[in-house]
C-alpha positions as CSV (number, residue, x, y, z in Angstrom):
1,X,32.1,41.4,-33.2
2,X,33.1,39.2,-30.4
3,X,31.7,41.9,-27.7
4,X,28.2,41.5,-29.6
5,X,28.6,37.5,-29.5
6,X,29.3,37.8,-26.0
7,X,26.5,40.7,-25.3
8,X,24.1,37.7,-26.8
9,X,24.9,34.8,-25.0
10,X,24.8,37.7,-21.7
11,X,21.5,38.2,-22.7
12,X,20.4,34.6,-23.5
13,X,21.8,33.4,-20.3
14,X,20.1,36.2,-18.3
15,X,17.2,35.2,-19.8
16,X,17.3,31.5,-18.9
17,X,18.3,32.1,-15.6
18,X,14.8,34.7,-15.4
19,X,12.9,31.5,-16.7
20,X,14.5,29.5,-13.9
21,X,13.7,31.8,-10.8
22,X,9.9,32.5,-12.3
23,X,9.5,28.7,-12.8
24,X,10.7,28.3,-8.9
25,X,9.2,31.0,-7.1
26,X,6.0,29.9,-8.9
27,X,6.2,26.2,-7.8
28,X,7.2,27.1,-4.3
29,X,5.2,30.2,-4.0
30,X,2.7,30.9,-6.3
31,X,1.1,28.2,-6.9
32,X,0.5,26.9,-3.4
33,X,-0.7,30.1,-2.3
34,X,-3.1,30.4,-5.5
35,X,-4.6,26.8,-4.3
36,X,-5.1,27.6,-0.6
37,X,-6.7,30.7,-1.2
38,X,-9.1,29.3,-4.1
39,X,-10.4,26.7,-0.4
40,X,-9.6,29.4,2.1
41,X,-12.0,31.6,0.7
42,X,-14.7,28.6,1.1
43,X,-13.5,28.8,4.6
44,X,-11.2,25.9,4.3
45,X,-8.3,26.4,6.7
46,X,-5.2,25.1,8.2
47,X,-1.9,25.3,9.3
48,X,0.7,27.9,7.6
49,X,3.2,26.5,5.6
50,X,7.1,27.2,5.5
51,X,7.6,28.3,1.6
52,X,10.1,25.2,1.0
53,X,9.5,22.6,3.5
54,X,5.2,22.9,4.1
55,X,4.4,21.4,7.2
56,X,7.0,19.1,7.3
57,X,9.0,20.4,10.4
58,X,6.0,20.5,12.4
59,X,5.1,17.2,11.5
60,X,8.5,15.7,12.7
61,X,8.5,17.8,15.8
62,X,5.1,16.2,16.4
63,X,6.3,12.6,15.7
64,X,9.2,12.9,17.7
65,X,7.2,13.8,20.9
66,X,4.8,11.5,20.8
67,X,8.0,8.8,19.9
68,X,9.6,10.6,23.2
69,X,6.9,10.1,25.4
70,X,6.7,6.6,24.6
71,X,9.6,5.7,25.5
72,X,9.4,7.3,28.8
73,X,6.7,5.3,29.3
74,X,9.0,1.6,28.3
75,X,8.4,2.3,25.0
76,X,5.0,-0.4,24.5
77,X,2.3,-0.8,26.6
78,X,1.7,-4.3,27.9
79,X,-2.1,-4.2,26.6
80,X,-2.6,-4.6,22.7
81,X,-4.0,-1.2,21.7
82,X,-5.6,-0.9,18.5
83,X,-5.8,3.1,18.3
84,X,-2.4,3.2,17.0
85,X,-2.9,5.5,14.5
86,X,-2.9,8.9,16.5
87,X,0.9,7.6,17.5
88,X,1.9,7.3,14.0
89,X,0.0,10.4,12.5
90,X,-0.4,13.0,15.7
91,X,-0.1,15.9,12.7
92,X,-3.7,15.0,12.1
93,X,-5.3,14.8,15.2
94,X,-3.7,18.0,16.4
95,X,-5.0,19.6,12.7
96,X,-8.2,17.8,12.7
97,X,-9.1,18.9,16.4
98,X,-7.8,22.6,15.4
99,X,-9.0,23.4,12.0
100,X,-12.3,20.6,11.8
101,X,-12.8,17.3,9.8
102,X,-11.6,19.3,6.5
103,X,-8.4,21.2,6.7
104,X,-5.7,22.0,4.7
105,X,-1.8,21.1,4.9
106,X,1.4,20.8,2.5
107,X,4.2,18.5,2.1
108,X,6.9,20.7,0.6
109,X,5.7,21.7,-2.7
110,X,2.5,19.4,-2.4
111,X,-0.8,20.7,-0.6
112,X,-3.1,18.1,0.7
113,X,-6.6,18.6,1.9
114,X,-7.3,16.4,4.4
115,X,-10.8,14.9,4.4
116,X,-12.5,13.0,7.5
117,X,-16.1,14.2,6.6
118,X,-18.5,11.1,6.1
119,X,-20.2,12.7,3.4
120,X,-17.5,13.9,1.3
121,X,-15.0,10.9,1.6
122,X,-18.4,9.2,-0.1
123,X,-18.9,11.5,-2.5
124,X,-15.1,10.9,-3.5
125,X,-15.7,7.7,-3.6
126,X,-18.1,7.4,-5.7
127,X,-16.7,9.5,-8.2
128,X,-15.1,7.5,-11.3
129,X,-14.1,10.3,-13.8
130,X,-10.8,10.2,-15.2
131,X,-10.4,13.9,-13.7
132,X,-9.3,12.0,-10.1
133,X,-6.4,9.9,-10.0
134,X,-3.4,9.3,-8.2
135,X,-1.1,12.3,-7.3
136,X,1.9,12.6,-9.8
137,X,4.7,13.1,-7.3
138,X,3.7,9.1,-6.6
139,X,5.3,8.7,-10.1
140,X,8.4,11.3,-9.2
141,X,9.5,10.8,-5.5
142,X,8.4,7.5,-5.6
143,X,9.7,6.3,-9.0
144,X,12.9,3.9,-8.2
145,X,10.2,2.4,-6.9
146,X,6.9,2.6,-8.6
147,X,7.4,4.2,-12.3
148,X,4.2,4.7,-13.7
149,X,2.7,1.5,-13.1
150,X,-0.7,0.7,-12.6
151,X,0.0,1.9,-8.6
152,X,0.7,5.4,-9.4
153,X,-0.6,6.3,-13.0
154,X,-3.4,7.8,-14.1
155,X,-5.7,9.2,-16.5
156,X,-6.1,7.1,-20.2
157,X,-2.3,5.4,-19.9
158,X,-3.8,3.9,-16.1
159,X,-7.2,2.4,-17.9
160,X,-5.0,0.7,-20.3
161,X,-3.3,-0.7,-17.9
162,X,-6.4,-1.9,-15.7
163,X,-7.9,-3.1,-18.8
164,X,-4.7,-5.3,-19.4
165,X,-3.9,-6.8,-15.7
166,X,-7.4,-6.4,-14.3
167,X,-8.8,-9.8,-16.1
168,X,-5.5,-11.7,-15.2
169,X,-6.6,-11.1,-11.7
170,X,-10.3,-12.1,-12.0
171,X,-11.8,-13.9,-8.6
172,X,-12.5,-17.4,-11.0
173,X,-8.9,-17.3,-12.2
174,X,-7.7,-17.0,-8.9
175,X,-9.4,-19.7,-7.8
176,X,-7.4,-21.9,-10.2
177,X,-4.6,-21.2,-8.1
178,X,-5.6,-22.3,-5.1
179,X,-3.4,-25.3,-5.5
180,X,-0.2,-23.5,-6.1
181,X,-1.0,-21.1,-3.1
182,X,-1.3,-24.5,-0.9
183,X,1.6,-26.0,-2.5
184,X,3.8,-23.3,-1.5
185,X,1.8,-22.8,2.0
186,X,2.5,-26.6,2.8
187,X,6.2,-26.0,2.5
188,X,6.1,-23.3,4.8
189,X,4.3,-25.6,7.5
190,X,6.7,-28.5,7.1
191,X,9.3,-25.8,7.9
192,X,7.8,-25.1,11.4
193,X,6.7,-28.3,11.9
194,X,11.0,-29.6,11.9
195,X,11.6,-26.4,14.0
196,X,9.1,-27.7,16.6
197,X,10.3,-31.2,16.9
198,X,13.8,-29.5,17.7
199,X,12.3,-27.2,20.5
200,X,10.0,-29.7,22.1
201,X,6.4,-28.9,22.7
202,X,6.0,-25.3,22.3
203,X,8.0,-22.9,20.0
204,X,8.4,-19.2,20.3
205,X,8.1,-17.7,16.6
206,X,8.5,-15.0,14.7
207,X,6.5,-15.2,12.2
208,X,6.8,-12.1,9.8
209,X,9.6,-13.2,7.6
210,X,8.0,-16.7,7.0
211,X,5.4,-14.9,6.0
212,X,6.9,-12.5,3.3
213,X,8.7,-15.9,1.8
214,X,5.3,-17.5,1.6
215,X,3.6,-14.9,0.1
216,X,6.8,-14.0,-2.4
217,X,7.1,-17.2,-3.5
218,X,2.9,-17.4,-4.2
219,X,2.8,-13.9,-6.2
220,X,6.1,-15.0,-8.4
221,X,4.2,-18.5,-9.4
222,X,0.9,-16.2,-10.0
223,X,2.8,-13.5,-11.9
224,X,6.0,-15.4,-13.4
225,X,4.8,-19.1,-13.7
226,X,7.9,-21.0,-14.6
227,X,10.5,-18.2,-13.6
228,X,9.2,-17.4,-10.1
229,X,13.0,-18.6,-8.4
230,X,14.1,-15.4,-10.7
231,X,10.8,-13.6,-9.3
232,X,11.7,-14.2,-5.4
233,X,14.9,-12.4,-6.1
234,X,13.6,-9.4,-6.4
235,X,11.9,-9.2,-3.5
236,X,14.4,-8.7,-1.1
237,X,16.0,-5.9,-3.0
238,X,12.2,-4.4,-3.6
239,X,12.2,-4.5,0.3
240,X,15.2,-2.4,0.7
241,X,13.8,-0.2,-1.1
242,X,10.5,0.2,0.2
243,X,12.6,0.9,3.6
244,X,14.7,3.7,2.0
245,X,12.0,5.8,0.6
246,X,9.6,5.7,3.9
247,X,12.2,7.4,5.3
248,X,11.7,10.6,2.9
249,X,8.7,12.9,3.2
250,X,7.8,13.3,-0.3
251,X,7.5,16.8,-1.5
252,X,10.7,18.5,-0.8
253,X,11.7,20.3,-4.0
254,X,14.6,18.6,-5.6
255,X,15.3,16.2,-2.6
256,X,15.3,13.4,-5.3
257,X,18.0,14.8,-7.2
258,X,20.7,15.1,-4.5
259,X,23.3,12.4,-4.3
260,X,23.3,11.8,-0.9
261,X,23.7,8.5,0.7
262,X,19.7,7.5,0.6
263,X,19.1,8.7,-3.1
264,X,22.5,7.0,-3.8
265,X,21.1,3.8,-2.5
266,X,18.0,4.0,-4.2
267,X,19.2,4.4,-7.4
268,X,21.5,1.4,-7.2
269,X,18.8,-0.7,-6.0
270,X,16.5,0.7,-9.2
271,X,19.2,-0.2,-11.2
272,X,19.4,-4.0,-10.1
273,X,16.1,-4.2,-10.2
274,X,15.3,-2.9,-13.1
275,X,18.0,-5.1,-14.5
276,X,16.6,-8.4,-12.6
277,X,13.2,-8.0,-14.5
278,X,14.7,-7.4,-17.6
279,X,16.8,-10.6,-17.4
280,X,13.5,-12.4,-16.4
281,X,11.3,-10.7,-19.4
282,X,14.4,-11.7,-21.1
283,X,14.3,-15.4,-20.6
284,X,10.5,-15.6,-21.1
285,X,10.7,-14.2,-24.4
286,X,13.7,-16.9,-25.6
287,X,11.6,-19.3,-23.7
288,X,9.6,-21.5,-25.7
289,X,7.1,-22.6,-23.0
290,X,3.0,-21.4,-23.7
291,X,2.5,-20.0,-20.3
292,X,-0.8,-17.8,-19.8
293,X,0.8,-15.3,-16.4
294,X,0.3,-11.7,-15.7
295,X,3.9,-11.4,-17.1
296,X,3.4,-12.8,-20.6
297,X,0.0,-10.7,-20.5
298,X,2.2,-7.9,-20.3
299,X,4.3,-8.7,-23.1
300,X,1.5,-9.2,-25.3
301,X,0.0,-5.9,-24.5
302,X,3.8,-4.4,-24.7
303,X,4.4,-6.1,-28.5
304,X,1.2,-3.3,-29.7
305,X,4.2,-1.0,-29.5
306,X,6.2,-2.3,-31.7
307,X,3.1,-3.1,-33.9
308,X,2.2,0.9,-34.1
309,X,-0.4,0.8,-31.9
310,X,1.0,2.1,-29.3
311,X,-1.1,2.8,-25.8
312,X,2.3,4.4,-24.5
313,X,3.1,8.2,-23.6
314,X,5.8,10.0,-25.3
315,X,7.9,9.7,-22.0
316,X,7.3,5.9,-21.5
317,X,9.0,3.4,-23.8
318,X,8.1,-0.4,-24.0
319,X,10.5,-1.6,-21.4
320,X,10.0,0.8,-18.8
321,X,5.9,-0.4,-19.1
322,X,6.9,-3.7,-18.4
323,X,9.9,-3.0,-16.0
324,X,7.4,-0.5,-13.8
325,X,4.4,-2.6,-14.0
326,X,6.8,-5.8,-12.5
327,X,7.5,-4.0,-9.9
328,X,4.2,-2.8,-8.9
329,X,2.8,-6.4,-9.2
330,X,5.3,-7.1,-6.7
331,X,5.1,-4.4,-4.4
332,X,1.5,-4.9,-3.7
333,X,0.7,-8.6,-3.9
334,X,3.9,-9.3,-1.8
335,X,4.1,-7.5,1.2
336,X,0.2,-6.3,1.8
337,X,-0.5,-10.2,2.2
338,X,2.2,-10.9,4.3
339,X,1.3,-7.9,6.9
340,X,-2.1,-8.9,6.8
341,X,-1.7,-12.6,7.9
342,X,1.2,-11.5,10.2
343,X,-1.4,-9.0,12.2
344,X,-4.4,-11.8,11.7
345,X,-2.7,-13.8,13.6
346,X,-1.5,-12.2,16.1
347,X,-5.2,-10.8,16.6
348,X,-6.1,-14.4,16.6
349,X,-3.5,-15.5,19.3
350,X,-4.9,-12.6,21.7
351,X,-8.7,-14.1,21.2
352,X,-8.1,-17.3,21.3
353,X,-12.3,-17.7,21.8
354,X,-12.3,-16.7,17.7
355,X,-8.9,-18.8,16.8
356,X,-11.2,-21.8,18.1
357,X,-13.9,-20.9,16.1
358,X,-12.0,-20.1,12.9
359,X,-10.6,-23.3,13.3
360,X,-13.7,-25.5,14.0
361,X,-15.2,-23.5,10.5
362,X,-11.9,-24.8,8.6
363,X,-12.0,-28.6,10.1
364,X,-15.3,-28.6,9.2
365,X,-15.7,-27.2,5.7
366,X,-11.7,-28.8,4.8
367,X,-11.6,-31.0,6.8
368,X,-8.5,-32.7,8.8
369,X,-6.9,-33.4,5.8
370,X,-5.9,-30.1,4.4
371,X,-6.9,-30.9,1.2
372,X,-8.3,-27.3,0.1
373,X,-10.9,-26.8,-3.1
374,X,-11.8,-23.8,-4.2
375,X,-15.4,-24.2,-4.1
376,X,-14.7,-24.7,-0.2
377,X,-13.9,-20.7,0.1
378,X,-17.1,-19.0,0.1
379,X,-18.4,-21.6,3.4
380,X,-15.7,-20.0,5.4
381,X,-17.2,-17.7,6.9
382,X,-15.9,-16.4,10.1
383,X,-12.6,-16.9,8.9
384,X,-13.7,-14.3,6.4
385,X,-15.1,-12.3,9.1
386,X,-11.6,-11.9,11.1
387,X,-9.7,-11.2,7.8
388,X,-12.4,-8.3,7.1
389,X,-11.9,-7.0,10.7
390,X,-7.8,-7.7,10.5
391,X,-8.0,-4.8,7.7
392,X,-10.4,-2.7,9.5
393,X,-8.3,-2.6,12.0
394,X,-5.2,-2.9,10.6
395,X,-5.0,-1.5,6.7
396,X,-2.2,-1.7,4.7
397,X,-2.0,1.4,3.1
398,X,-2.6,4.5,6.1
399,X,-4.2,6.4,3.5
400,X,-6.0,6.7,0.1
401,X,-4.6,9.5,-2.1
402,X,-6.2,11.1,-5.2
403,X,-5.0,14.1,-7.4
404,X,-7.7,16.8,-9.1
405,X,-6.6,17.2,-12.5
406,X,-9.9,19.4,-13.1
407,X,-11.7,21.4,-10.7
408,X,-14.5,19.1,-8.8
409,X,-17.0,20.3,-6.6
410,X,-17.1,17.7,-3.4
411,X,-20.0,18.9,-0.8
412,X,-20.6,22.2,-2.2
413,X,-16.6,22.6,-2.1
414,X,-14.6,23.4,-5.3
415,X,-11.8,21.0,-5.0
416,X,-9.2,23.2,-7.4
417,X,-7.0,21.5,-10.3
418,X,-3.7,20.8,-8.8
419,X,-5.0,19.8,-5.1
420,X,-4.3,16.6,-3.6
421,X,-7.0,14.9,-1.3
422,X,-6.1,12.7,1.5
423,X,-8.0,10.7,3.0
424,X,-6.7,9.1,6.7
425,X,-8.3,5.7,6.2
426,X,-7.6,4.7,10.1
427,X,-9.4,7.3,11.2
428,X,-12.3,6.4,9.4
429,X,-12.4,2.6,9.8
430,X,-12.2,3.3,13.8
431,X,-15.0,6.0,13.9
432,X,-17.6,5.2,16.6
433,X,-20.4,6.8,14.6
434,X,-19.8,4.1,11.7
435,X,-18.9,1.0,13.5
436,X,-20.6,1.2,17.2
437,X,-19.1,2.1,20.6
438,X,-16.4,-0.7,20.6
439,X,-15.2,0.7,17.0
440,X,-11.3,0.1,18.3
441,X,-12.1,-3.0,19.3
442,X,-12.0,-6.5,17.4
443,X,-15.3,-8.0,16.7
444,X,-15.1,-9.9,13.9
445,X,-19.3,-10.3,14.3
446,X,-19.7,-7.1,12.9
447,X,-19.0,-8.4,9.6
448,X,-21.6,-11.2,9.8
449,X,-24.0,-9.8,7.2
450,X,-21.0,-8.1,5.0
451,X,-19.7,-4.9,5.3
452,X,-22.9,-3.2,4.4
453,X,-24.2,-5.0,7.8
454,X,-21.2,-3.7,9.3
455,X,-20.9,0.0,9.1
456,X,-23.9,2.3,8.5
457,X,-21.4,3.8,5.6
458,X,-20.1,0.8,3.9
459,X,-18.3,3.1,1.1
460,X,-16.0,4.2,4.0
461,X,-14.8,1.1,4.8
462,X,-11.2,0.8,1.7
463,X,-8.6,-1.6,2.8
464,X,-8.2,-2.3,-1.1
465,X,-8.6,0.9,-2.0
466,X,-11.3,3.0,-3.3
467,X,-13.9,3.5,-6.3
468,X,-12.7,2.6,-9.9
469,X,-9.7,2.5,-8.3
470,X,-10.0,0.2,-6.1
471,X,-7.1,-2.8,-6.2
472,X,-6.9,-5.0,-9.2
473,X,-5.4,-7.8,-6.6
474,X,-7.8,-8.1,-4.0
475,X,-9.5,-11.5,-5.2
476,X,-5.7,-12.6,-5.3
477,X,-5.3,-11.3,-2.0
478,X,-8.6,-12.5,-0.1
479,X,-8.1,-16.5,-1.9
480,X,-4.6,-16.3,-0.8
481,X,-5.3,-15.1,3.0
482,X,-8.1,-17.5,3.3
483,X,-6.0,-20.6,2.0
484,X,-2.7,-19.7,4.2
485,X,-4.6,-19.2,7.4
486,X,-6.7,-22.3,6.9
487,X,-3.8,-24.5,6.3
488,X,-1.4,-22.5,9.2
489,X,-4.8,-23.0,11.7
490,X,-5.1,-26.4,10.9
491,X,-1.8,-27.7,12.5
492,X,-1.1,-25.3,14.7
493,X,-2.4,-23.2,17.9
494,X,-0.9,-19.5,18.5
495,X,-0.8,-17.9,21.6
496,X,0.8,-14.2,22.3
497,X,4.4,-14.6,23.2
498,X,5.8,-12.4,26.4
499,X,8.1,-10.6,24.3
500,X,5.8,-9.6,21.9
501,X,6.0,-5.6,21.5
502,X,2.9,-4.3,19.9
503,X,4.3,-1.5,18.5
504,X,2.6,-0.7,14.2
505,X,4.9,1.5,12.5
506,X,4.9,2.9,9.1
507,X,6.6,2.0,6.5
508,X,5.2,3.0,3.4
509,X,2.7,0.3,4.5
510,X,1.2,-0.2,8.1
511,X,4.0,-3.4,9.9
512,X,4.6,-4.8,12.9
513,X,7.5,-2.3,14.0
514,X,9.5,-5.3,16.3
515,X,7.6,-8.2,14.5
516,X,5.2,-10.6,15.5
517,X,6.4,-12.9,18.0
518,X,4.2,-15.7,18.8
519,X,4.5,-19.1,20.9
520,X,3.3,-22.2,18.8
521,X,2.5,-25.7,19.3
522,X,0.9,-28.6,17.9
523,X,-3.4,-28.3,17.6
């Protein structure tokens, strides 16, 4: 009897383990090769992938030279360059030079095809069916930091969540805020102005940190109203973690499961977090104040849950909604800003011909006063123009991302279910055939008649993102930058400061890699 007991558990272990080595050599194997093929054969190409790792080694070995050879050469030239791109991304020019403006790589486990054609990065664009959305290993590698927020879901569970945050963020409700943002932008002035008087005439700066507070403090008011102190918390732990993960090339089969030292830090800092919005949610909840934030409109939309009509996969409950939807809130109002107005500036302070004109525009449509109405934003031209060029130049994000969850034909190319596109938005917002022959230059004029006066392919041009989903936040973001760098410009003058090293690196987001060191005085 017990020989049969034990021939049966033989068997059902054998049989699991069978289950387990299909299921792997199918993800690693199978199901990569079943993808390239299906573009090969459309005479899609590119480099050949290691079974476990993809491309990765090649794409560090790549990095690491072109790393090398800058620091042979002092690390950072003494000119402001702004074709940084092929330093932080060589894999693609190499690639894209090789293989053409369509080729295909992998990431571990996940294959990419890398688009640069005009015509197909529209079509993309323009496409709104629910069948593209963002990849899921956004949701899997990236999920101490992103869950499935708005960020990194997709399909009916990301419209919901559109539908409930989109309104919140509306360019006439942002406009209400202008006050707070210039509340919390005059503290930040006062602050420089004391830390001038101590230095004297001139004060060398850096500015980047100043410019996270600011913008953390202005997305907690926006999102948390009353609680933002508990908001601003977050931030810095948010940071840390941002840090951590951009260290990781997502992809690598069960890399997230070790418990090494990074995945050990990361799922601390998830825990705190997590914990730090669930006090806050918490305290608004037992709070008996009426306050009309993206927070509370997220708790409204959360109580359907516990009403029955619930929006929410079988995988999500009603805390982990609000928790992950926090933190995306966070993540991309906070530090997008922040970058943005750190690398306007410093753009500024290197043409100090369009800092005078910016300035002049603000004097004359605010006035010396600082006293900023809403109604004032849309006369602000040029100061609009420079923050348009600021993310042509500069962009956030390095790339937009989309998953096919049904086969889509792109160009007369059948895009297979399962493939990830990626689109190098760099590449694009710097090519000469869009933009003119001084493409990697700044020239703010270009946007004088709007971005459809300014590149002959105005679809191509996605700081905020792209199509249906393009970000929710932008209105926030643009009444924000406007406000900031109208009040900063007002009271003070920027030049470039000697020991500024112009040296963009990437960090999940496109940053300043030493900061942005600037030497300030009194206008």
């Amino acid at each position: 009897m017990e020989i049969v007991e034990i021939s049966t558990i033989m068997k059902v272990l054998f049989g699991a383990i069978l289950v387990i080595l299909v299921h792997i050599l199918n993800m690693l194997v199978l199901r990569p090769k079943s993808l390239r093929a299906k573009l090969q054969r459309q005479g899609i190409n590119g480099p050949s992938p290691h079974f476990y790792f993809g491309n990765i080694p090649e794409m560090k070995r790549l990095l690491l030279e072109t790393q090398s050879s800058q620091e042979n050469n002092n690390g950072v030239s003494t000119s402001i360059s702004h074709n940084w791109h092929s330093n932080l991304f060589p894999h693609i020019y190499k690639w894209k030079k090789q293989y053409g403006p369509i080729f295909l790589f992998s990431s571990g486990s996940i294959q990419w095809l890398l688009v640069t054609d005009i015509d197909m990065v529209k079509e993309i664009v323009l496409h709104t069916s629910l069948n593209l959305g963002k990849p899921s290993f956004m949701s899997k590698d990236n999920r101490p930091l992103l869950g499935q927020g708005i960020l990194s879901s997709s399909g009916q569970y990301w419209a919901h969540q559109r539908k409930i945050i989109a309104p919140e963020l509306y360019l006439e409700k942002m406009k209400a805020k202008v006050n707070m943002i210039m509340d919390s932008t005059n503290v930040l002035l006062r602050l420089w102005d004391t830390k001038l008087k101590k230095d004297g005439d001139s004060l060398e700066i850096k500015i980047d940190q100043d410019l996270r507070n600011l913008s953390s403090d202005i997305i907690a008011k926006t999102c948390f109203g009353s609680n933002y102190v508990e908001g601003r918390e977050i931030f810095t732990k948010l940071r840390e973690l941002q840090n951590l993960i951009s260290k990781i090339f997502a992809g690598i089969p069960g890399y997230r499961y070790l418990p090494n030292k990074t995945n050990r830090q990361m799922w601390k800092l998830e825990k705190e977090i997590n914990s730090k919005i669930s006090k806050l949610v918490n305290k608004r909840q037992n709070d008996a104040r009426d306050e009309q934030d993206l927070l509370q409109m997220i708790l409204d939309s959360a109580k359907k849950c516990d009403s029955g009509d619930s929006f929410l996969p079988n995988s999500i409950s009603r805390d982990i909604f609000i928790i992950d939807n926090c933190k995306n809130i966070f993540f991309a109002g906070y530090e997008t800003t922040a970058i943005t107005a750190s690398w306007c500036l410093m753009l500024l302070s290197t043409h100090q011909d369009w800092q005078d004109r910016v300035r002049a525009e603000v004097l004359e449509v605010v006035g010396n006063d600082g006293n900023v109405d809403a109604s004032m934003l849309k006369s602000l031209r040029m100061l609009t123009m420079v923050i348009q060029e600021t993310l042509r130049l500069y962009p956030p994000a390095s790339s937009v991302n989309r998953e096919v969850f049904k086969d889509i034909v792109f160009k007369g190319i059948s895009v297979p279910k399962g493939m990830n596109i990626h689109i190098p938005m760099p590449i694009l917002h710097q090519d000469s055939k869009l933009w003119g022959d001084d493409a990697d230059e700044f020239n703010p004029e270009r946007f004088a008649n709007g971005v459809q006066g300014a590149c002959k392919i105005p679809q191509v041009y996605m700081p905020f993102g792209m199509g249906s989903r393009v970000c929710v936040g932008q209105h926030l973001a643009m009444v924000e930058l406007k406000v900031m760098l109208s009040l900063i410009l007002l009271k003070f003058r920027f030049s470039v400061s000697p020991s500024y090293r112009h040296s963009p690196s990437f960090h999940m987001l496109i940053e300043p890699g030493h900061g942005v060191v600037l030497n300030m005085t009194r206008v």
